[in-house]
C-alpha positions as CSV (number, residue, x, y, z in Angstrom):
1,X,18.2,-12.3,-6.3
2,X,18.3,-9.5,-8.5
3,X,14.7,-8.9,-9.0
4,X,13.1,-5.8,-9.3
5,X,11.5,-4.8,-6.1
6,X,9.4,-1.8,-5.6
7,X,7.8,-0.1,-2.5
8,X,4.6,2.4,-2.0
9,X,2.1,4.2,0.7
10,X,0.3,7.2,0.7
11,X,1.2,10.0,1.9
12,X,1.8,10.4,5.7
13,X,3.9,7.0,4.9
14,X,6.1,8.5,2.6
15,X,7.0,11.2,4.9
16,X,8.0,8.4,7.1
17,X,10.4,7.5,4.5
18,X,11.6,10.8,3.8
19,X,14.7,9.9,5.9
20,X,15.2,6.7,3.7
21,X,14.8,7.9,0.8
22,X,17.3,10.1,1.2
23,X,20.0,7.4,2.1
24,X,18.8,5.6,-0.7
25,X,20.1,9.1,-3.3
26,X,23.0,9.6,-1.4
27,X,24.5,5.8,-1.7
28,X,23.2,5.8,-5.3
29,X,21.0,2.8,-5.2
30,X,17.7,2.2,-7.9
31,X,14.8,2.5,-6.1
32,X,11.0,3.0,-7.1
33,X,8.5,4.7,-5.0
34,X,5.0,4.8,-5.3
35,X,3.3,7.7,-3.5
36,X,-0.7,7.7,-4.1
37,X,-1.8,10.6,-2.7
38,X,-4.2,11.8,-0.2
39,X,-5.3,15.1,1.7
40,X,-3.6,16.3,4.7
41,X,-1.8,17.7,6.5
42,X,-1.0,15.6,9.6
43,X,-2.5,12.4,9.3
44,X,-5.7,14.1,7.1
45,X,-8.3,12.2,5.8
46,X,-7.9,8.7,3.5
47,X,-9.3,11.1,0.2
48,X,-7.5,11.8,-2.6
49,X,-5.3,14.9,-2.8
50,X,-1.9,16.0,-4.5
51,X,-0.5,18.0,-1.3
52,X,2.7,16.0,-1.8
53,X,4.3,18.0,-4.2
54,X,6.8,20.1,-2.5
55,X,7.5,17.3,-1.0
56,X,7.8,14.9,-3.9
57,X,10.0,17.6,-6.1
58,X,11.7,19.5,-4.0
59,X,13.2,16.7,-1.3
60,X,11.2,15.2,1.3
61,X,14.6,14.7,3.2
62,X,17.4,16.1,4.2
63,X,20.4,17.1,2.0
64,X,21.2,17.8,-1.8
65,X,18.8,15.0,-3.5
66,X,16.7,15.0,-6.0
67,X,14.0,12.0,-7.4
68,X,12.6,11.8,-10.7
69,X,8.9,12.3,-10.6
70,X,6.3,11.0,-12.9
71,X,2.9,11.7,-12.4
72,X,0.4,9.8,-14.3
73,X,-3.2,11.0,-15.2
74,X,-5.1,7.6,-16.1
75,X,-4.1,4.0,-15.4
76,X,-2.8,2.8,-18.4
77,X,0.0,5.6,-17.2
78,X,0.6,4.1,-13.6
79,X,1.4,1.0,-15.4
80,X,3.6,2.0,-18.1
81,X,5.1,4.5,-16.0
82,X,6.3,2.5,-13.0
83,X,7.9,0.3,-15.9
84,X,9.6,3.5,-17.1
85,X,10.6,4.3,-13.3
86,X,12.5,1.0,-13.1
87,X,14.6,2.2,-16.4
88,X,14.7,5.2,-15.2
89,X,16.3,4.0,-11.7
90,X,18.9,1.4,-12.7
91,X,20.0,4.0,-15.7
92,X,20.7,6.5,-12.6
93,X,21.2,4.8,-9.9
94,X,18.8,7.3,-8.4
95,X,15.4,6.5,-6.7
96,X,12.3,7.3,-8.8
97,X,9.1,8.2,-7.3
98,X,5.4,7.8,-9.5
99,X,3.2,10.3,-8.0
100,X,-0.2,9.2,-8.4
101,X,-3.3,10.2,-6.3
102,X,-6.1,8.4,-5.0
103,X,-8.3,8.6,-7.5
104,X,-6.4,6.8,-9.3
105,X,-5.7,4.0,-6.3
106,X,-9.6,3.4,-6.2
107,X,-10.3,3.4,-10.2
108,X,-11.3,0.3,-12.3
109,X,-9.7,0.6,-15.9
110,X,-8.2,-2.0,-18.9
111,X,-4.9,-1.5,-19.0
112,X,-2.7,-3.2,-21.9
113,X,0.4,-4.9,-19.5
114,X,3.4,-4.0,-22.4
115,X,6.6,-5.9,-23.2
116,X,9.2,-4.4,-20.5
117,X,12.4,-3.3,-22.8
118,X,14.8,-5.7,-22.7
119,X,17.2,-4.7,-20.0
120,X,21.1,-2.9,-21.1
121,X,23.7,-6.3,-20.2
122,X,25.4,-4.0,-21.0
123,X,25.5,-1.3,-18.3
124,X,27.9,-1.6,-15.1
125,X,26.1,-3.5,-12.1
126,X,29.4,-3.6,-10.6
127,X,28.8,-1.3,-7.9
128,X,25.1,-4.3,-7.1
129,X,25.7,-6.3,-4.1
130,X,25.7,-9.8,-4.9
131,X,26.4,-13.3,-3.5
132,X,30.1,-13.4,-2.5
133,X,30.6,-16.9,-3.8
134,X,29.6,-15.8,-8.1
135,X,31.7,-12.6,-7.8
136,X,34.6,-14.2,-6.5
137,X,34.8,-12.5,-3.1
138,X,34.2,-9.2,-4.4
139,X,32.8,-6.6,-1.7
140,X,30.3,-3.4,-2.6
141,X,30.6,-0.9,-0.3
142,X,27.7,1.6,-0.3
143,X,27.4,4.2,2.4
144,X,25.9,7.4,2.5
145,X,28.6,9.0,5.2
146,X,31.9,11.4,4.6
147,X,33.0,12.3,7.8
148,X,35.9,14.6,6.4
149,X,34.3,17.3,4.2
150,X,36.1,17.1,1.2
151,X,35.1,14.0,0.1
152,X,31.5,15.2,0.9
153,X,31.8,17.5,-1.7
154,X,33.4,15.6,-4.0
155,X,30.3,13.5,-3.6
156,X,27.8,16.2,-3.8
157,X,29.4,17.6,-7.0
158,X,29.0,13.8,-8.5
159,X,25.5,13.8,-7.6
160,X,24.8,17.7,-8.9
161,X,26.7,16.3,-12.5
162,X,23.9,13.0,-12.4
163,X,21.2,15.5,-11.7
164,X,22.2,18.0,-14.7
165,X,22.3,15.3,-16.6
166,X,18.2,14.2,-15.6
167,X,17.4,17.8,-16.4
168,X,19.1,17.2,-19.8
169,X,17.3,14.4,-21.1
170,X,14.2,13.3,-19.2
171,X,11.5,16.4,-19.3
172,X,8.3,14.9,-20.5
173,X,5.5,17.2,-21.0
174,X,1.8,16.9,-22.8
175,X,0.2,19.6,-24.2
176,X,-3.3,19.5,-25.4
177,X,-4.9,22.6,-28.3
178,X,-2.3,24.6,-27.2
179,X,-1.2,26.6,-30.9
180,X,-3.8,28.8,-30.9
181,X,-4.5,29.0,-27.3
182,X,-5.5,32.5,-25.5
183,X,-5.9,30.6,-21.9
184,X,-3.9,27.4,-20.9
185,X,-4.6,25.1,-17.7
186,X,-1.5,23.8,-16.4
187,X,-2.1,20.5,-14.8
188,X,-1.3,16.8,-13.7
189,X,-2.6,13.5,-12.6
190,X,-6.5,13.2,-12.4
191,X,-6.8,17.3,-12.3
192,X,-5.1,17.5,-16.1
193,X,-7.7,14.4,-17.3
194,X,-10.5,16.5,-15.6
195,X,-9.2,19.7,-16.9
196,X,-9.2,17.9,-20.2
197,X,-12.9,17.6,-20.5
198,X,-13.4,21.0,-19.5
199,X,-11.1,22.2,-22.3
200,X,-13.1,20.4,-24.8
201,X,-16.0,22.0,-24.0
202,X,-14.5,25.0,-23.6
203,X,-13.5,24.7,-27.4
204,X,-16.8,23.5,-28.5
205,X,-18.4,26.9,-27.5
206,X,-15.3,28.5,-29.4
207,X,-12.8,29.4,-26.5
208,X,-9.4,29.1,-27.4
209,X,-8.5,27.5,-24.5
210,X,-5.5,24.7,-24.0
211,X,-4.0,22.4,-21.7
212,X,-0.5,21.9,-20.9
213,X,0.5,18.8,-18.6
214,X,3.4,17.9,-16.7
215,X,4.7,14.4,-16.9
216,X,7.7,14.3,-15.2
217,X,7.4,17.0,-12.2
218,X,10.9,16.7,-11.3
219,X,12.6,17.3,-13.6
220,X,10.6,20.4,-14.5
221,X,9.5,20.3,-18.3
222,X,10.7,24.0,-18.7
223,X,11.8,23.5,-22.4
224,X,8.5,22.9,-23.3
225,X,7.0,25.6,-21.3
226,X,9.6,27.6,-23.3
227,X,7.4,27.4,-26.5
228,X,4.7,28.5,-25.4
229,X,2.8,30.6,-28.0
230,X,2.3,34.5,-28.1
231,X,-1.3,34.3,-28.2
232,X,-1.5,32.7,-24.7
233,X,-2.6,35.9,-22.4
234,X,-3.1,33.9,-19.2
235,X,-2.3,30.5,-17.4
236,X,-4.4,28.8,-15.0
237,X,-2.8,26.0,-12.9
238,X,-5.1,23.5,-11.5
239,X,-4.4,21.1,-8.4
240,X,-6.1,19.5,-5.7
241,X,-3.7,21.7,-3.0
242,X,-3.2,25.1,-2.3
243,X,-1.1,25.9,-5.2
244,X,2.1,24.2,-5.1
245,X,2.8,23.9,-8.6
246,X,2.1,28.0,-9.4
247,X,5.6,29.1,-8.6
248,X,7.1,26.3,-10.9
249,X,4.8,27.3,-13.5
250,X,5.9,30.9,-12.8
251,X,9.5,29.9,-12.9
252,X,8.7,28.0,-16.1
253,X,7.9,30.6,-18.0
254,X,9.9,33.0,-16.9
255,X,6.9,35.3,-15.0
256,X,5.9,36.7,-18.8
257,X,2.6,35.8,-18.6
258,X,-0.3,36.4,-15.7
259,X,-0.3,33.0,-13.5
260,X,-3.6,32.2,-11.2
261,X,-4.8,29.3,-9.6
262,X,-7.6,27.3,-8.5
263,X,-7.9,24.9,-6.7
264,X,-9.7,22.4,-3.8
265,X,-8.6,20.8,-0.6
266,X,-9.3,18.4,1.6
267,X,-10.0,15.7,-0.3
268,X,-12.2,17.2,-3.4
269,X,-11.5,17.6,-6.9
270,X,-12.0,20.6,-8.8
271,X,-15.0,19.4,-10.9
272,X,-15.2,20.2,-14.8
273,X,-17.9,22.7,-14.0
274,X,-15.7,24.4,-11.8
275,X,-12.7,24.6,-14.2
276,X,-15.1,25.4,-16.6
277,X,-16.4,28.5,-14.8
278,X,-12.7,29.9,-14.1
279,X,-11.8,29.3,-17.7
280,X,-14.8,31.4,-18.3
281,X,-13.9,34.2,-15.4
282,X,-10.9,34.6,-17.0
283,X,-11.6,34.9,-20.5
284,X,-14.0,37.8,-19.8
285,X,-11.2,39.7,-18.5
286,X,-8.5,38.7,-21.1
């Protein structure tokens, strides 16, 4: 019919996916995913958590794939974002996976539904199945499987080109007082809105303290994390998981600045008091 379609679980659901999902990037086809995370692992608890990380940027699946990831922090985001995930997708030809959590999934908020951009006529749908009788016959083939290995490659090396050009152009990144900052908190989805508060009071007892806030967590923003200013002396990532953003951060940044992390499991959220506190902890060391 050629509408847009869309599909979504949380958590353990998506790792029942992961096999699917990884078809779907190896035969090229736009797909959105909508992962609103919970705590686990194994089948956890029905909390919210953002444990799916590794999973979410690094391939859930098997094989050379990668997703776009967007991870929004209120849900004005969730909205315009799974509208940018379906651009994003068709421009592709690559699933694209909004990583929300469940916070999020349980919150009441306005949200302004915006004018969808008027979809590219023309861009090649040549390779979309359609029906036979308005394309004249005309057969797509789309498959997933090179039994001989050089064709394998070949394919692999298309898909590596795709993915370059993802890094290229679609790094989104916020930052928040981060000129003059001595301490930044790296974070995303609810734990970069809560972190937000804490910076603000933070700066209203004269801390130079800053936020910086992946968008897209794969691809990486690493340009941005690039300009980071000399007076930061520290970075603090903050998740609700063990720490599975610090090594990206650390990568980021090219290990030239001291990276800890705090965060809580199991279905908490590290409150502003708590980010609050560690801001402080740190400071009085710095």
């Amino acid at each position: 019919t050629g509408y847009r379609v869309m599909t979504s679980s949380s958590s353990p659901g998506i790792s029942l996916m992961s096999e699917g999902i990884s078809y779907v990037a190896g035969c090229e086809i736009p797909a959105v995913i909508v992962n609103v995370m919970r705590a686990g692992p194994g089948l956890g608890g029905i909390l919210p958590g953002q444990a799916d990380y590794l999973q979410s940027t690094k391939g859930g699946g098997n094989g050379d794939y990668n997703l776009i990831v967007l991870a929004p922090s209120t849900l004005q985001e969730c909205v315009d974002f799974t509208q940018m995930a379906f651009d994003l997708a068709e421009k592709y030809r690559n699933p694209v996976m909004v990583a929300a959590d469940g916070f999020m999934g349980q919150m009441m908020e306005a949200v302004e539904i915006k004018p969808s951009p008027t979809k590219d006529k023309d861009a090649d749908s040549s390779w979309a199945l359609g029906f036979m009788g308005e394309r004249g016959g005309k057969k797509s083939h789309l498959h997933s499987l090179f039994l001989a290995p050089e064709p394998l490659e070949e394919h692999n090396q298309k898909l590596q080109k795709k993915y370059a050009a993802m890094k290229e152009a679609e790094q989104r990144c916020e930052t928040y007082l981060m000129e003059d900052a001595e301490l930044l908190v790296a974070a995303y989805g609810t734990t970069a809105r809560i972190s937000r508060s804490a910076v603000n009071k933070l700066r209203e007892e004269g801390h130079k303290v800053g936020m910086i806030r992946p968008i897209t967590l794969w691809p990486y923003p690493y340009e941005v994390f690039s300009t980071i200013p000399s007076t930061v002396k520290h970075i603090l990532v903050a998740e609700m998981n063990a720490g599975q953003m610090i090594d990206d951060v650390k990568v980021a940044t090219s290990c030239q600045y001291p990276v800890s992390f705090y965060g809580r499991t199991g279905g908490f959220a590290p409150s502003v008091r708590e980010i609050e506190d560690e801001c402080r902890r740190i400071l009085a060391l710095l």
